[in-house]
N, C-alpha and C positions, 0 to 999 in steps of 0.2 A: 436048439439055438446054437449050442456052441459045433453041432456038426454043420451047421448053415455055412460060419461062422468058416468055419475052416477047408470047406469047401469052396466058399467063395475068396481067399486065399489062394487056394491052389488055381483056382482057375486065372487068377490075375497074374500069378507068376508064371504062369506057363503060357499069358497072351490070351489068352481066349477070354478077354473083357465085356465081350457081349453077350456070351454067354453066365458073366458074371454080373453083370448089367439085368438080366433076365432072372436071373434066380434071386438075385439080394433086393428089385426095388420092392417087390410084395411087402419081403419083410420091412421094408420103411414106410410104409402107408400103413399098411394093420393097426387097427386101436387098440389098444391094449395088447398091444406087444409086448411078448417077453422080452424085448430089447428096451430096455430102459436104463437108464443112467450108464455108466461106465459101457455096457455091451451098445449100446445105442450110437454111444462116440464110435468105436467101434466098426460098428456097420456104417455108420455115415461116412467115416474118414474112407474106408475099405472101397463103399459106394462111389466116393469122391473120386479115388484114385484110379479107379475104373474107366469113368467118363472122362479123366482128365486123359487118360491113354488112347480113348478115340478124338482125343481133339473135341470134346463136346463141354468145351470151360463152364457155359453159363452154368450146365447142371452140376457139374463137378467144384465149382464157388457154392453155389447151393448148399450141399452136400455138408463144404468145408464150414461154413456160414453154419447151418444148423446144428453141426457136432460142435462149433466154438459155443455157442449159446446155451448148451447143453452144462460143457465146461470148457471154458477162459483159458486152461491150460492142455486144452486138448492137442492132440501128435495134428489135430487138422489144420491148428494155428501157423502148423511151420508151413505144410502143405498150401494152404492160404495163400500164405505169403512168396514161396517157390511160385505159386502161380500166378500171382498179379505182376511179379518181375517179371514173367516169362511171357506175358500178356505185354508188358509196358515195353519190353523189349523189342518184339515182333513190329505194334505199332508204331515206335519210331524207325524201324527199316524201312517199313513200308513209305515212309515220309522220304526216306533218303534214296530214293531209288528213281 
């Protein structure tokens, strides 16, 4: 898990989101996943961040949304929220244009 874990890192930092998109959601469906608690924030924030960098929000709120519920003070809470401004923002351009 934790070479998942850090693999799927490298892949987001070097851009290649789909391909980290593709190796990390397996590990978020599996029952009884070794990814639980703490590791689970985790992979959801990691998975968030991912889909948030192809422009695909719903999954990446998702994402953010499941790792908050997990824990309240999860790094996905900030992410969250960079993402609903960023979201609230786009849609009133598009009003002013």
């Amino acid at each position: 898990m934790e070479a998942l874990l850090k693999q799927g890192k490298a892949l987001v930092a070097a851009g290649d989101t789909r391909e980290a998109i593709r190796l990390l959601t397996p590990a978020r469906r599996a029952e009884g996943s070794d990814f639980r608690g703490e590791r689970r924030d985790e992979l959801l924030t990691l998975l968030g961040n991912a889909y948030r960098k192809e422009d695909n929000w719903e999954e990446a709120i998702g994402c953010y949304l499941e790792a908050m519920e997990l824990n309240p003070d999860s790094p996905a809470a900030v992410h969250y929220r960079i993402a609903m401004d960023i979201l609230e923002f786009r849609n009133k351009d598009l009003f002013n244009q």
